[in-house]
C-alpha positions in Angstrom: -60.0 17.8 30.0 -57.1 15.5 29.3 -57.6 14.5 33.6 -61.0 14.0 33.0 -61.1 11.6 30.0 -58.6 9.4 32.2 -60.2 9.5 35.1 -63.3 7.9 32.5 -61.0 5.1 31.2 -60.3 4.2 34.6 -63.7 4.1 36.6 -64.5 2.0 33.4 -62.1 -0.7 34.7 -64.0 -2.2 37.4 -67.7 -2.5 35.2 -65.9 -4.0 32.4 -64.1 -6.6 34.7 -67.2 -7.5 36.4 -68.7 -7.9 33.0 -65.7 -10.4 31.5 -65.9 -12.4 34.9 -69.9 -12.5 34.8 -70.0 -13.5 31.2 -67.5 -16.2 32.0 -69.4 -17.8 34.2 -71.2 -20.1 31.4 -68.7 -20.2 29.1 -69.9 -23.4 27.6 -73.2 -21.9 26.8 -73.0 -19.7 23.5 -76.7 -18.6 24.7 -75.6 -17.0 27.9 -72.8 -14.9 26.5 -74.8 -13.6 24.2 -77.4 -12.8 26.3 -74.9 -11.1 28.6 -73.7 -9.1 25.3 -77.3 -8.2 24.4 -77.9 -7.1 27.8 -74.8 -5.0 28.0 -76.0 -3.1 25.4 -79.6 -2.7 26.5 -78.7 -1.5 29.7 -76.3 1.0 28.5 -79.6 2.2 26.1 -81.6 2.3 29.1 -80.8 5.7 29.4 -82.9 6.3 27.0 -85.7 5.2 28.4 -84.8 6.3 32.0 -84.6 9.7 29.9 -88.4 9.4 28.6 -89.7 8.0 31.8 -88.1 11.3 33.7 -89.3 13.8 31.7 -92.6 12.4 31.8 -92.6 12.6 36.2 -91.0 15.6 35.6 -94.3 17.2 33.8 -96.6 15.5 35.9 -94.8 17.0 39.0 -94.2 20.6 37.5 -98.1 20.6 37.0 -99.1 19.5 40.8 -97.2 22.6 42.2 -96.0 20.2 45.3 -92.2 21.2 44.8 -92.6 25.2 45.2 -93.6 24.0 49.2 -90.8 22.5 50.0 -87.0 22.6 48.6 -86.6 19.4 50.7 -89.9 17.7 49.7 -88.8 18.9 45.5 -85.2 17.0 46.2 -86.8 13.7 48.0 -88.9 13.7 44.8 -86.1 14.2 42.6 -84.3 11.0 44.5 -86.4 8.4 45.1 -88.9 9.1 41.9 -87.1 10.7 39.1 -83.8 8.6 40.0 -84.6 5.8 41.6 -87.9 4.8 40.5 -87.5 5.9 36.8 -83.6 3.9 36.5 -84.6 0.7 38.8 -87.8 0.5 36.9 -86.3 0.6 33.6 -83.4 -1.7 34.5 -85.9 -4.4 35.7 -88.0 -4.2 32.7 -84.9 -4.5 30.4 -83.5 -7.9 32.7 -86.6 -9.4 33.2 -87.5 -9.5 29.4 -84.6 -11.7 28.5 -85.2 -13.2 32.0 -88.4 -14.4 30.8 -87.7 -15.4 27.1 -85.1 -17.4 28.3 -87.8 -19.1 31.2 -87.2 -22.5 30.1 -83.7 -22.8 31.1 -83.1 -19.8 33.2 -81.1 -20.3 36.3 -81.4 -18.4 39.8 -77.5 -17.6 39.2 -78.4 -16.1 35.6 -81.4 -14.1 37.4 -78.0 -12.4 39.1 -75.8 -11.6 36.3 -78.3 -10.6 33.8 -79.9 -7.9 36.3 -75.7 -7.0 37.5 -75.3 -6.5 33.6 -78.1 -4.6 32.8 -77.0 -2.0 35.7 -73.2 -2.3 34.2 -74.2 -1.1 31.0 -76.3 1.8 33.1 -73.4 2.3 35.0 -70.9 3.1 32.2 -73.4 5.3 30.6 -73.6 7.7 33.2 -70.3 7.5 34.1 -69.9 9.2 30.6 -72.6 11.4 30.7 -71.3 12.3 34.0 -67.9 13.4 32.8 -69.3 16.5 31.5 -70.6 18.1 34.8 -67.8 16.2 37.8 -64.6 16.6 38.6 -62.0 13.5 38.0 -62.2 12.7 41.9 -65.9 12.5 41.6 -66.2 10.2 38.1 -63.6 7.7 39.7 -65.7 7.7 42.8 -68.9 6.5 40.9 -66.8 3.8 39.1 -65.5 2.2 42.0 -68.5 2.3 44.1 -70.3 0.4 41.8 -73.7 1.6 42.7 -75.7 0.4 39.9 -74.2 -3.2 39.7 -74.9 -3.6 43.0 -78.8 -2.9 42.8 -78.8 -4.9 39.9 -77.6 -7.8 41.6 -79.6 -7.7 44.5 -83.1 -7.4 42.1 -82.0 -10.3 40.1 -81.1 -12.2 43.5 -84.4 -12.1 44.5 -86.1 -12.5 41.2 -84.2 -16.0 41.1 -85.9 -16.4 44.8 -89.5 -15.5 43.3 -89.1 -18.0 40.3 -87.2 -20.9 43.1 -89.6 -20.3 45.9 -92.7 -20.1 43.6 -93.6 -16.8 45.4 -94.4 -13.6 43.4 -94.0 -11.3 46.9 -90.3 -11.6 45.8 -90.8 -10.2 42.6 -91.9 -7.0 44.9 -88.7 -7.0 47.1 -86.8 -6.9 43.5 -87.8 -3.7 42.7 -88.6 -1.7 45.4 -85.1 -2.8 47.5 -83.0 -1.3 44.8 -85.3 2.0 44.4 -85.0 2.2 48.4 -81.2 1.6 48.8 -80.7 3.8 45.4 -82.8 7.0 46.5 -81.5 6.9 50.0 -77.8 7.3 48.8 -79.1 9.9 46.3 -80.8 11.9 48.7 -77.9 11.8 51.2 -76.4 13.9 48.8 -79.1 16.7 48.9 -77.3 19.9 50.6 -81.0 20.4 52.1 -80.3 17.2 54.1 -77.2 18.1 55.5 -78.5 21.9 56.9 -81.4 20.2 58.6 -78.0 18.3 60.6 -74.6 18.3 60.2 -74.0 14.8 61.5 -76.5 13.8 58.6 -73.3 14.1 56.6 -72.1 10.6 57.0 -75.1 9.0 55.7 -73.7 8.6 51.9 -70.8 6.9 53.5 -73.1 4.3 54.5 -75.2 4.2 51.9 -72.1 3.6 49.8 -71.0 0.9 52.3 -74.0 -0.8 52.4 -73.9 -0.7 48.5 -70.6 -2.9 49.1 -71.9 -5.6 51.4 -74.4 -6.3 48.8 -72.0 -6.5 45.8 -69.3 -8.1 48.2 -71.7 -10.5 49.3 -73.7 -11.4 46.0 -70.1 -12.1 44.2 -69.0 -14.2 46.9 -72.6 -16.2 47.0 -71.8 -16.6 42.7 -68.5 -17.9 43.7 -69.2 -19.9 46.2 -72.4 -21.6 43.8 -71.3 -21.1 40.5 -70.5 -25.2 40.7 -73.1 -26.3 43.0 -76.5 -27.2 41.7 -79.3 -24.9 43.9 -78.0 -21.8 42.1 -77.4 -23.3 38.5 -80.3 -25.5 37.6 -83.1 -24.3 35.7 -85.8 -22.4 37.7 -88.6 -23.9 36.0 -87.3 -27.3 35.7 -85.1 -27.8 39.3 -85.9 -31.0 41.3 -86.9 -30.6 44.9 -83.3 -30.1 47.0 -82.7 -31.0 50.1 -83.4 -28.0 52.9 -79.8 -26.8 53.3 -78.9 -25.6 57.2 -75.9 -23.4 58.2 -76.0 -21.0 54.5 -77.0 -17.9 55.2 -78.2 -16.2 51.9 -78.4 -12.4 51.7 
């Protein structure tokens, strides 16, 4: 137990560093810190209503029969709606409310960290709750990877695009990237998968690396734009910039 509850302090590092250094970002803004607080603790209570939302697919599924067909078809299910539809949902619907109370001075940068946050606090929920049923190796494995951060930040980068580009098909890619990219990596970890193939076995490895080019890249894009003016001015206020060649955006 003793291994356990360390193993929790520690794949708590990385969340609460990446929360200091988003938070940081604005430091001159009183507003933005505490939004970044606020949001913190809304997306570690987003469990709850991941929780609701769950049980509620749950029923309906239980009640069409569809999983007693398949044990594959039941675990796809399990992945892509009860995980990843029911958490990504939730997580949007938490960002995007402070997102949009804060519309008139809202930057494309703060679309990132608000939707990283939000899947931070989700993140060091479940690392808890997960404690009870994994094994140290496995609780330090889901801090580091930084799953949920990572989805967050690629939902809020392309909210900012919707609100920049004036184009709501963005507002699409925000959600249903992160529920793609999320119930693939879950699902990689059915057992079913792997007897269909055993080379099928590597597929969380990449789902997990491609989970790292995003947050890789998205921090790097923050750091890179954190001074410039694309990334930083209000959405809804910005003044027509000139078309920027040779930045490639993720």
């Amino acid at each position: 137990m003793l291994l356990a509850v360390l193993s929790l302090v520690v794949s708590l590092i990385p969340p609460t560093l990446l929360f200091c250094y988003l938070r940081n970002l604005r430091g001159d803004d009183p507003g933005y810190r505490s939004n970044c607080g606020r949001l913190l603790r809304n997306g570690i209570l987003c469990s709850v209503g991941v929780a609701l939302l769950d049980f509620a697919i749950n029923i309906a599924w239980s009640f069409s029969g569809l999983g007693e067909s398949s044990p594959l078809l039941k675990k796809a299910f399990s992945a892509f709606v009860v995980a990843a539809f029911a958490e990504e949902l939730v997580k949007y619907l938490t960002a995007n409310r402070v997102i949009k109370k804060n519309i008139d001075h809202v930057s494309w940068l703060d679309c990132i960290a608000y939707t990283a946050i939000v899947g931070t606090g989700f993140q060091m929920i479940e690392t808890v709750v997960y404690m009870i049923q994994s094994n140290p190796i496995q609780i330090l494995v889901r801090g580091f990877t930084m799953g949920h951060p990572s989805y967050g930040m690629l939902m809020g980068y392309f909210i900012g695009k919707a609100l920049y580009e004036k184009k709501r098909s963005f507002r699409a890619d925000a959600l249903w990237l992160p529920m793609l990219l999320h119930g693939i990596y879950n699902f990689s970890l059915a057992d079913e998968l792997e007897e269909i193939n055993d080379n099928l076995v590597v597929v969380p490895f990449i789902a997990v690396l491609v989970e790292a080019v995003i947050f890789i890249r998205i921090l790097l894009l923050i750091k890179k734009e954190r001074r410039g003016t694309k990334y930083t001015q209000p959405l809804l206020h910005r003044e027509e910039l000139p078309v920027e060649t040779g930045q490639p955006e993720p």
